[in-house]
VODORO-589770 format. One record per residue (C-alpha): residue number from 1; residue in three letters; x, y, z. Coordinates in steps of 0.25 Angstrom, whole numbers, always signed. Layout:
N
+-----+------+-------+-------+-------+
:  nr : rest :    xx :    yy :    zz :
+-----+------+-------+-------+-------+
: NUM :  ala :     X :     Y :     Z :
...
+-----+------+-------+-------+-------+
END
This chain:
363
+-----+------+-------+-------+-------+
:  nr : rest :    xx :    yy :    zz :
+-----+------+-------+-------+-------+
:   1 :  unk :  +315 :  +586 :  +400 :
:   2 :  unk :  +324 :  +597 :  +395 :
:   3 :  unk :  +319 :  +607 :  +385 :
:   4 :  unk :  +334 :  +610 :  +377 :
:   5 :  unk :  +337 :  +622 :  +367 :
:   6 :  unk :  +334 :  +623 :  +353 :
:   7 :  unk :  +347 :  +621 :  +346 :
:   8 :  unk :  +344 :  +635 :  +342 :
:   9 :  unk :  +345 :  +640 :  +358 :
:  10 :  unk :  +356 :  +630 :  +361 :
:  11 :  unk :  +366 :  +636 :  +349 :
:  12 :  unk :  +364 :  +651 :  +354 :
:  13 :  unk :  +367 :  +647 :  +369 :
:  14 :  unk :  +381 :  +640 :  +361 :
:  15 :  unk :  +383 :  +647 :  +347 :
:  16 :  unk :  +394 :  +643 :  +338 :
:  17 :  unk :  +401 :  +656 :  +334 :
:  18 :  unk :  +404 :  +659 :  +318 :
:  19 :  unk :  +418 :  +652 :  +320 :
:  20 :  unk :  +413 :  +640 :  +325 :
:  21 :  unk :  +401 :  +639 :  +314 :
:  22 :  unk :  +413 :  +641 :  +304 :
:  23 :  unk :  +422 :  +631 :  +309 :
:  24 :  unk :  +410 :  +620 :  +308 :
:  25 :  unk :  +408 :  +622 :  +296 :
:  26 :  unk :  +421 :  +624 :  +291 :
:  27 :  unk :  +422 :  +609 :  +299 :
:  28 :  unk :  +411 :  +603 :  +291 :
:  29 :  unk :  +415 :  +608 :  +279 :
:  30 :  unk :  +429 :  +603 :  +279 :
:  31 :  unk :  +423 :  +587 :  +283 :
:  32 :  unk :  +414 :  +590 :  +271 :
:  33 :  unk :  +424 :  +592 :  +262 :
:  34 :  unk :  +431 :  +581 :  +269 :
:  35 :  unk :  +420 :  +571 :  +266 :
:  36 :  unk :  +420 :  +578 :  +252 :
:  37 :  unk :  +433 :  +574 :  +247 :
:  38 :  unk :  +437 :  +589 :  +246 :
:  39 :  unk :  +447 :  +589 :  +260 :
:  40 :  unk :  +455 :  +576 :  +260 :
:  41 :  unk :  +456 :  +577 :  +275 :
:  42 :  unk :  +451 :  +565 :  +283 :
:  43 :  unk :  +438 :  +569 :  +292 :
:  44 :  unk :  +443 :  +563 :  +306 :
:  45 :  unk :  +434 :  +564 :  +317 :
:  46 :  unk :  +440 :  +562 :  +331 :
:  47 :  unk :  +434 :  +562 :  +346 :
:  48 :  unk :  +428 :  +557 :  +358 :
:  49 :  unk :  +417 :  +544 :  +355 :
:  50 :  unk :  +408 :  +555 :  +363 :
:  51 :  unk :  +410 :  +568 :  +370 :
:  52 :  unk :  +407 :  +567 :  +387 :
:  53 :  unk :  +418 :  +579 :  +391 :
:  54 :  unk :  +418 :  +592 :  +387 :
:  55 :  unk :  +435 :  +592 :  +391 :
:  56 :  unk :  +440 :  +579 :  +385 :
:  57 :  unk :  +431 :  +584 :  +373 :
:  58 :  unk :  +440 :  +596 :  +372 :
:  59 :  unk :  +451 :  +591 :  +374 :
:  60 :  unk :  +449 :  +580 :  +363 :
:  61 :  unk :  +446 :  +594 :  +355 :
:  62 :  unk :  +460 :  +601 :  +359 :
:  63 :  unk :  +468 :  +589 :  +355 :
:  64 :  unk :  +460 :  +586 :  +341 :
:  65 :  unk :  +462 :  +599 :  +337 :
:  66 :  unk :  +477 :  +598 :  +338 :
:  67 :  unk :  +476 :  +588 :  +329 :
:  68 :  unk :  +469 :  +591 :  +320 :
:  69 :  unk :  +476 :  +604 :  +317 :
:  70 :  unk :  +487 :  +596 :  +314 :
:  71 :  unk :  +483 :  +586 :  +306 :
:  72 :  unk :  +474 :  +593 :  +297 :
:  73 :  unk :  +479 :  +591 :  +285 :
:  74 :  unk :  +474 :  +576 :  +285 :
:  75 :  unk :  +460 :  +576 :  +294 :
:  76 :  unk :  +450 :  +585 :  +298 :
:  77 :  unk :  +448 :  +582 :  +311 :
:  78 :  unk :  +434 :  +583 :  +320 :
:  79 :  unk :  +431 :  +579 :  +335 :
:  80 :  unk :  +422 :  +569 :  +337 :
:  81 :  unk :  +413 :  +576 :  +348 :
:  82 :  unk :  +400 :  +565 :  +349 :
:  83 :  unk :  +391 :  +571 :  +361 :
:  84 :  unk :  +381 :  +563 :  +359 :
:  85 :  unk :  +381 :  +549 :  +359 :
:  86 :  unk :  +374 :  +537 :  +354 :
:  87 :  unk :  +371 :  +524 :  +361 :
:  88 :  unk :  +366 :  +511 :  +356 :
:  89 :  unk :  +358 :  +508 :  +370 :
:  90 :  unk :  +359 :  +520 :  +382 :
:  91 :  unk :  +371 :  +527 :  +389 :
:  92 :  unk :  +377 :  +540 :  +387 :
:  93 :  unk :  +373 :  +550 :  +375 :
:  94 :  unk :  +383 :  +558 :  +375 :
:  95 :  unk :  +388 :  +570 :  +379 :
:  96 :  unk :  +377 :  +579 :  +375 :
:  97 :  unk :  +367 :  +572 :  +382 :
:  98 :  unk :  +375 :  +570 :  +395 :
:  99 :  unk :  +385 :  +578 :  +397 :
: 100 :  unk :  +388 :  +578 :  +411 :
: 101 :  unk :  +390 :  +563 :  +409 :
: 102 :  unk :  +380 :  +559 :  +420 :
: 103 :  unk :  +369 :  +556 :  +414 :
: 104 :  unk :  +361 :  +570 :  +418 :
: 105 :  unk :  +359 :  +571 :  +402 :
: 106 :  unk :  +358 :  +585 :  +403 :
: 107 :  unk :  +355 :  +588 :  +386 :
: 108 :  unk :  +356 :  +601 :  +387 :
: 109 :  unk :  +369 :  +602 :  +393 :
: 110 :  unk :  +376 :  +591 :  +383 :
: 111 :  unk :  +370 :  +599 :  +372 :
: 112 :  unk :  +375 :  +614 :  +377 :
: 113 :  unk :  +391 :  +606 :  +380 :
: 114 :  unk :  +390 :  +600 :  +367 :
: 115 :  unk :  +388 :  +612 :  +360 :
: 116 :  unk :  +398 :  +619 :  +368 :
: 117 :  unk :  +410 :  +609 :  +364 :
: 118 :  unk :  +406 :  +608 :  +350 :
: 119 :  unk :  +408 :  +623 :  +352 :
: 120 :  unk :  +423 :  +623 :  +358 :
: 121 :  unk :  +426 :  +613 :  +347 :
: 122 :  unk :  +422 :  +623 :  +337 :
: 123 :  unk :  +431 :  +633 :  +345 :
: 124 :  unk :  +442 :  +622 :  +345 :
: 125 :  unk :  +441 :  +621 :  +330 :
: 126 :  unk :  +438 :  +605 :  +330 :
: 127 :  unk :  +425 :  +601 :  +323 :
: 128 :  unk :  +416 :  +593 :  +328 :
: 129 :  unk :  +411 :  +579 :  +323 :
: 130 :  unk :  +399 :  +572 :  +331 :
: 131 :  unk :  +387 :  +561 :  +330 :
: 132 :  unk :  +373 :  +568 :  +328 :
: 133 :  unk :  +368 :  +558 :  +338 :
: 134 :  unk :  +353 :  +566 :  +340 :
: 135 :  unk :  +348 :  +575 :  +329 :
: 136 :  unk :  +342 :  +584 :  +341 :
: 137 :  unk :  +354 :  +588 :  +349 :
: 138 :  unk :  +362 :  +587 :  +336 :
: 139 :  unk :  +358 :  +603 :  +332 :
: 140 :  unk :  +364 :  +606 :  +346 :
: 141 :  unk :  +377 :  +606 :  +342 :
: 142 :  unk :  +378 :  +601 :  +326 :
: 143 :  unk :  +382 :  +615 :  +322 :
: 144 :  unk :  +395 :  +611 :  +328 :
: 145 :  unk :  +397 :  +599 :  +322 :
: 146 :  unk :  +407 :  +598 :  +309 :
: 147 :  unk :  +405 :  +582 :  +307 :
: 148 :  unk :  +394 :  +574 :  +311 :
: 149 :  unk :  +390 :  +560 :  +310 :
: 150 :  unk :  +376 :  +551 :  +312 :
: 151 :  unk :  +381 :  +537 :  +322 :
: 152 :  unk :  +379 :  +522 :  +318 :
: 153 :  unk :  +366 :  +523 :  +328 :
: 154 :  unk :  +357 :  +536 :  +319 :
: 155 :  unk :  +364 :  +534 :  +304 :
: 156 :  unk :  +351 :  +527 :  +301 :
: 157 :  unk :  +344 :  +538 :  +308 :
: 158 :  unk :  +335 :  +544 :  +301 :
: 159 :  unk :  +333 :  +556 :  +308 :
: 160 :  unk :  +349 :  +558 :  +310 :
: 161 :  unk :  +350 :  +556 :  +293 :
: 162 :  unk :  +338 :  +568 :  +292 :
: 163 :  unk :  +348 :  +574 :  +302 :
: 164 :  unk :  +362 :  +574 :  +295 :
: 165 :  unk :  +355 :  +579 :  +284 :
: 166 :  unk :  +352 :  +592 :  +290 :
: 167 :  unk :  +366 :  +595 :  +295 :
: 168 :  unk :  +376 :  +602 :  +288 :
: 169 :  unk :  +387 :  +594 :  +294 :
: 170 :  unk :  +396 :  +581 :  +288 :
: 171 :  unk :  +388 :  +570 :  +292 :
: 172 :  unk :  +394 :  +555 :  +294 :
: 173 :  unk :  +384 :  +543 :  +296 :
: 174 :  unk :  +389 :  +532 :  +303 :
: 175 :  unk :  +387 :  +517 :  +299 :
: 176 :  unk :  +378 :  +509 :  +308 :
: 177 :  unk :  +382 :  +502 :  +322 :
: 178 :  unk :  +382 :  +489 :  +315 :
: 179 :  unk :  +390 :  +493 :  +303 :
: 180 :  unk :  +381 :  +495 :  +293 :
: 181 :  unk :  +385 :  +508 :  +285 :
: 182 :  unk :  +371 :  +507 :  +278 :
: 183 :  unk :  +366 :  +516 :  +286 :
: 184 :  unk :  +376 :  +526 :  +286 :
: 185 :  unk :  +375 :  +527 :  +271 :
: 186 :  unk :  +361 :  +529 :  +271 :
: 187 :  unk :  +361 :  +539 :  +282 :
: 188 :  unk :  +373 :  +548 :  +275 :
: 189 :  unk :  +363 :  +547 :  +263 :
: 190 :  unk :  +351 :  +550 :  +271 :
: 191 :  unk :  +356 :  +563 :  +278 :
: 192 :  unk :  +363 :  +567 :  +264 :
: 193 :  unk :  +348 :  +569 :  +259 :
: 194 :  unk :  +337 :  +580 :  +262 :
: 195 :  unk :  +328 :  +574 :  +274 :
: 196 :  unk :  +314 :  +582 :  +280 :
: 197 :  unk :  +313 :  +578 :  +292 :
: 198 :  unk :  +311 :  +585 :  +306 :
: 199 :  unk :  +320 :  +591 :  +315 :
: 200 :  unk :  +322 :  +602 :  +325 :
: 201 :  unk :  +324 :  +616 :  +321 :
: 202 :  unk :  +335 :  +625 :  +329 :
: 203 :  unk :  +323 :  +632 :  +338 :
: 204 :  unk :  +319 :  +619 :  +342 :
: 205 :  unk :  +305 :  +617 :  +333 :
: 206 :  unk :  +302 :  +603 :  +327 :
: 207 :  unk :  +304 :  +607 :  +312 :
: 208 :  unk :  +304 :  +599 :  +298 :
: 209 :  unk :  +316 :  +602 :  +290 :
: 210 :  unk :  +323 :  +599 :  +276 :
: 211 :  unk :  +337 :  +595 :  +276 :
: 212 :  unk :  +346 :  +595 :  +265 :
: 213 :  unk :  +353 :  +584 :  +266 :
: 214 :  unk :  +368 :  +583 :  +271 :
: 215 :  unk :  +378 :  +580 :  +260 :
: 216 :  unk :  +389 :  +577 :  +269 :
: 217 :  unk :  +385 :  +563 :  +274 :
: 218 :  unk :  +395 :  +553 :  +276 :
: 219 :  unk :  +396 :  +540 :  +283 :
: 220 :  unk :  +405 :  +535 :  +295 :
: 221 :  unk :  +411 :  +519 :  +295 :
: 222 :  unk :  +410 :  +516 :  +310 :
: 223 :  unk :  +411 :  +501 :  +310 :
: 224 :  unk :  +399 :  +492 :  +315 :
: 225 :  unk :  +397 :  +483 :  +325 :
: 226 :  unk :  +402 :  +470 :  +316 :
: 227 :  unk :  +414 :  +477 :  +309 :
: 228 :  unk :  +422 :  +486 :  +306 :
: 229 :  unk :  +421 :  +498 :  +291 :
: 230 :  unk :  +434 :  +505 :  +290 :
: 231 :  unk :  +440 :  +497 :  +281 :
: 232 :  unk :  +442 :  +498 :  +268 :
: 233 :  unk :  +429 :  +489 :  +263 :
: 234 :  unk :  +421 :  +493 :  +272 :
: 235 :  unk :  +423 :  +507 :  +270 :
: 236 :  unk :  +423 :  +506 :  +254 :
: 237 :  unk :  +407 :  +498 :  +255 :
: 238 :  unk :  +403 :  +512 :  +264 :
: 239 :  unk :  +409 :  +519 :  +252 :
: 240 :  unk :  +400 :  +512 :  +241 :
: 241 :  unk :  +387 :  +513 :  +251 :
: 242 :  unk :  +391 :  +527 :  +250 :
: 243 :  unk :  +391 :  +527 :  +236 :
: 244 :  unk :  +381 :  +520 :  +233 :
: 245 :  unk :  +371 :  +528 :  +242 :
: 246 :  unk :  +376 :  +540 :  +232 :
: 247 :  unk :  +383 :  +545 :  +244 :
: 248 :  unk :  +399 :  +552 :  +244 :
: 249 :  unk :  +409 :  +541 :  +247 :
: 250 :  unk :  +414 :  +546 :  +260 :
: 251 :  unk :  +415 :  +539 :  +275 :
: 252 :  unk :  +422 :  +541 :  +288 :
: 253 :  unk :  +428 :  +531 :  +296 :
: 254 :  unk :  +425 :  +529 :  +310 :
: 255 :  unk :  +437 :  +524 :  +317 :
: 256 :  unk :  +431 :  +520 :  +332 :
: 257 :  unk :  +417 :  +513 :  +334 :
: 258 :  unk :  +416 :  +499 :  +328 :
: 259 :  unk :  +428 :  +501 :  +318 :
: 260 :  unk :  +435 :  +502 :  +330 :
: 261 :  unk :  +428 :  +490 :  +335 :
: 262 :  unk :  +426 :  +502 :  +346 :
: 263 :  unk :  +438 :  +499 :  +351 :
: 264 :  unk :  +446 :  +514 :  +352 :
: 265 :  unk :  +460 :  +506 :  +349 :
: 266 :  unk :  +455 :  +502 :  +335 :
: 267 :  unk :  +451 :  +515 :  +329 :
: 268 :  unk :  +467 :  +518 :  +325 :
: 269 :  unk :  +465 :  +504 :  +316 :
: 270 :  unk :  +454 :  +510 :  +310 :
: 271 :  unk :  +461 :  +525 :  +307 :
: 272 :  unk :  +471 :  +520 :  +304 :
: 273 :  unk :  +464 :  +511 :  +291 :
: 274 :  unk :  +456 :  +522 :  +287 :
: 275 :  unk :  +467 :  +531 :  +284 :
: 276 :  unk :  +475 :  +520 :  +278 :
: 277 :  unk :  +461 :  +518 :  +268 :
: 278 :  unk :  +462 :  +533 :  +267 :
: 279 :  unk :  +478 :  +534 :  +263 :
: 280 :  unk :  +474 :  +521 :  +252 :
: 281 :  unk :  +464 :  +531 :  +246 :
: 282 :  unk :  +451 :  +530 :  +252 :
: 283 :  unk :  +446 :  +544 :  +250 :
: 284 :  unk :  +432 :  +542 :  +254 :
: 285 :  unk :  +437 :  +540 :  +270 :
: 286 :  unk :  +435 :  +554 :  +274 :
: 287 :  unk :  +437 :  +553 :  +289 :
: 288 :  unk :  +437 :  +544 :  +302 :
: 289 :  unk :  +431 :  +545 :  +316 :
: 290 :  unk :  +440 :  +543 :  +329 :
: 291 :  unk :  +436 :  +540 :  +342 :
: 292 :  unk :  +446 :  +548 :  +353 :
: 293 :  unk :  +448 :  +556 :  +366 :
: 294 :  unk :  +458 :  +558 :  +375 :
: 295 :  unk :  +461 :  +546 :  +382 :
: 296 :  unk :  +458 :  +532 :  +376 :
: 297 :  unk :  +444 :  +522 :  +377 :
: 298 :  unk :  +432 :  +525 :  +385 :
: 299 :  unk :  +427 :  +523 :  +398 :
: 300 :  unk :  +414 :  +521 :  +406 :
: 301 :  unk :  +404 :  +530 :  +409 :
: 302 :  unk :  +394 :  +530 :  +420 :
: 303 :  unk :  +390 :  +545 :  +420 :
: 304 :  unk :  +399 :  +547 :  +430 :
: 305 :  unk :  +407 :  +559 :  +424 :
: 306 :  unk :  +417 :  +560 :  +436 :
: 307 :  unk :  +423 :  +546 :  +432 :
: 308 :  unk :  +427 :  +547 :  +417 :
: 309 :  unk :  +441 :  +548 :  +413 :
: 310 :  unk :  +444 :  +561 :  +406 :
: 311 :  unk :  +445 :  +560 :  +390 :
: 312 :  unk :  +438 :  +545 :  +389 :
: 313 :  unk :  +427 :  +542 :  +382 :
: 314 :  unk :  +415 :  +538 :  +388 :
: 315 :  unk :  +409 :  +531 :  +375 :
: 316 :  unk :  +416 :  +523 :  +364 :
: 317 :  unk :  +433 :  +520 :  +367 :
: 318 :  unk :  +442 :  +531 :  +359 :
: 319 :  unk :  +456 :  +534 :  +356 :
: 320 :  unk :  +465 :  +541 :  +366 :
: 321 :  unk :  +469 :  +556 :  +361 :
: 322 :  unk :  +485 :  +550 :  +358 :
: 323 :  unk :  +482 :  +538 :  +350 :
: 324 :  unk :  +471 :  +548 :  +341 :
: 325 :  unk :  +481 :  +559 :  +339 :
: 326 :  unk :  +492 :  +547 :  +335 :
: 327 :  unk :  +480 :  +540 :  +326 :
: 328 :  unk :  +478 :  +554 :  +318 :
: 329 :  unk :  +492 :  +559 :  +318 :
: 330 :  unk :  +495 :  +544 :  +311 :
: 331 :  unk :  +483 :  +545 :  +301 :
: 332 :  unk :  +488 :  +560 :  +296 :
: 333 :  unk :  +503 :  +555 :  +295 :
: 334 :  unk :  +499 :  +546 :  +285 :
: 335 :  unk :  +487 :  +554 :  +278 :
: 336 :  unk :  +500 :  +564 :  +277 :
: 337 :  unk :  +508 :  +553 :  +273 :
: 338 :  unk :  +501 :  +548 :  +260 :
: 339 :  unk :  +497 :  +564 :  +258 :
: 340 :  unk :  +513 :  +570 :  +259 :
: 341 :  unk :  +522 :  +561 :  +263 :
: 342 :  unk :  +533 :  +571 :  +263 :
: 343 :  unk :  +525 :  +579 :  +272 :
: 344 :  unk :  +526 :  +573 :  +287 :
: 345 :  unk :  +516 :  +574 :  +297 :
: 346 :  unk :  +525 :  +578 :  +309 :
: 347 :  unk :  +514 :  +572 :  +319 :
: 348 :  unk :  +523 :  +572 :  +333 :
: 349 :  unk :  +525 :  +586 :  +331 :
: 350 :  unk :  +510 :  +589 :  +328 :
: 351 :  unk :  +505 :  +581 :  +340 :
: 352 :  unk :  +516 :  +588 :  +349 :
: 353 :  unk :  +509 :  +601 :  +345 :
: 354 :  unk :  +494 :  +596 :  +345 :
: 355 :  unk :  +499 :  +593 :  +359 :
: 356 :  unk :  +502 :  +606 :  +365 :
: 357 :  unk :  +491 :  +614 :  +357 :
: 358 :  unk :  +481 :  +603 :  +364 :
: 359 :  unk :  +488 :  +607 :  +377 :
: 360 :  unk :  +487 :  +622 :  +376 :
: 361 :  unk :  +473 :  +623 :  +369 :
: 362 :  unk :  +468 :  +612 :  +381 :
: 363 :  unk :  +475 :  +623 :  +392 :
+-----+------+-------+-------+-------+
END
């Protein structure tokens, strides 16, 4: 047994300076205002399945923000930085809880690295989207955090509902593992209403408290184990659900997982049909999910550290770093194109660039 810090403790030993607090927020208000309808942008959230190197992590970091300087006219872009991780049976939890990748499950450390990326992020200028995995590491690091979502294993969670209605972050709730978006309606409902519950208080003290509901509930289509929701039926029934429940018709789309069959080749199909249902005037899509890193696919893991391949993901198979930068660059040419088509995204010349500011900021 390990006695941990209070959140309180932890955040003093790794403060987030006045710059970074504005930048959060300034994040989170902009996917607000994304979801609201008020920025026309498209949220796009981007990154490894799961964090398990500090150094590919930033170097993920280095390239997105290239890119999304460049193409921010069109999307709002976030990294994907999931340090926790949920497994249907056993294996590895993520980084937070192992984060010298051998199984020593040294908590404390995950927790004190976590916070200490989510920090150079901040620095970086990319905001943050995660999966609040466990409600008690979650104040760890939430400040942090400009997006975050409840997975297809907790969106029927009571606690993780009771949960999302205490923060003051942009919340997605995923639909179920079999498909079901039943319970991602209800959850989005749920944590957009006031809940008593108990909870811990920053000092570490068992305390009961009063939320006051989180109005910026959403939900996340991301297929089920039978089929597929990205299409243009499926994603108008999640619409009604949403209506119906008295809930704002708004969804996101994620591009990997079971729409993707979970095969990381497929999730350009699925891009690439959600921003042709965007261009024909489906305004209630407000964003999509990518899975990527460096180098494409995924590869075993034994909790031998030493053997990994540099920049592959030890969870779910994503996207190589060239065919992401290619699939983006593609979908702003044509949100550009039905925008302005006199005005031409000159996108070789922009990835030149990105290019050699990756290479000097990575020096």
């Amino acid at each position: 047994m390990e006695l941990l810090p209070s959140y309180k403790e932890l955040k003093s030993q790794f403060p987030a300076s006045a710059s970074q607090d504005n930048f959060i927020e300034d994040c989170r208000e902009t996917v607000k205002s994304i979801l609201n309808g008020t920025d026309k942008r498209l949220l796009l959230i981007v990154g490894p399945c799961s964090i398990h190197d500090f150094h590919s992590a930033k170097e993920f970091a280095f390239r997105l923000k290239c890119l999304a300087e460049s193409l921010s006219p069109h999307f709002f872009i976030l990294m994907r930085v999931y340090c926790e991780k949920a497994r249907t049976a056993t294996g590895w939890k993520g980084f937070l809880y192992d984060p010298l990748l051998d199984g020593s499950n040294q908590l404390l450390l995950g927790i004190k690295k976590t916070r200490q990326l989510l920090l150079e992020l901040c620095d970086l200028r990319i905001p943050a989207a995660t999966e609040f995995l466990d409600p008690l590491t979650a104040y760890y690091y939430e400040d942090l955090i400009s997006w975050g979502s409840i997975g297809a294993r907790t969106s029927s969670s009571q606690i993780h509902r009771q949960f999302a209605s205490n923060l003051q972050i942009p919340i997605g709730f995923k639909n179920g593992i079999a498909g079901n978006i039943s319970a991602a309606v209800q959850g989005a409902y749920a944590a957009s209403q006031p809940h008593a519950y108990m909870a811990l208080h920053e000092n570490g003290w068992p305390i009961a408290t009063q939320s006051k509901g989180n109005l910026d509930t959403h939900i996340v289509l991301r297929g089920g184990e039978t089929k597929t929701n990205f299409d243009s039926h499926s994603i108008s029934e999640a619409l009604a659900r949403l209506s119906h429940a008295n809930l704002p018709e708004r969804v996101l789309i994620d591009c990997s997982h079971h729409n993707s069959n979970k095969k990381h080749e497929k999730q350009p199909i699925v891009f690439q049909s959600i921003i042709d249902q965007v261009l024909a005037g489906n305004s209630f899509i407000k964003g999509l999910m990518l899975e990527s890193h460096l180098y494409a696919g995924n590869q075993p893991f034994h909790f031998n550290p030493q053997e990994l391949r540099y920049g592959v993901s030890i969870t779910d198979s994503c996207l190589d770093w060239n065919s992401t930068q290619t699939l983006i660059e593609w979908g702003a040419h044509q949100l550009q194109e039905n925008l302005n088509p006199s005005k031409k995204l000159s996108l070789s010349s922009e990835s030149l660039f990105s290019s050699m500011i990756c290479t000097k900021l990575k020096r």
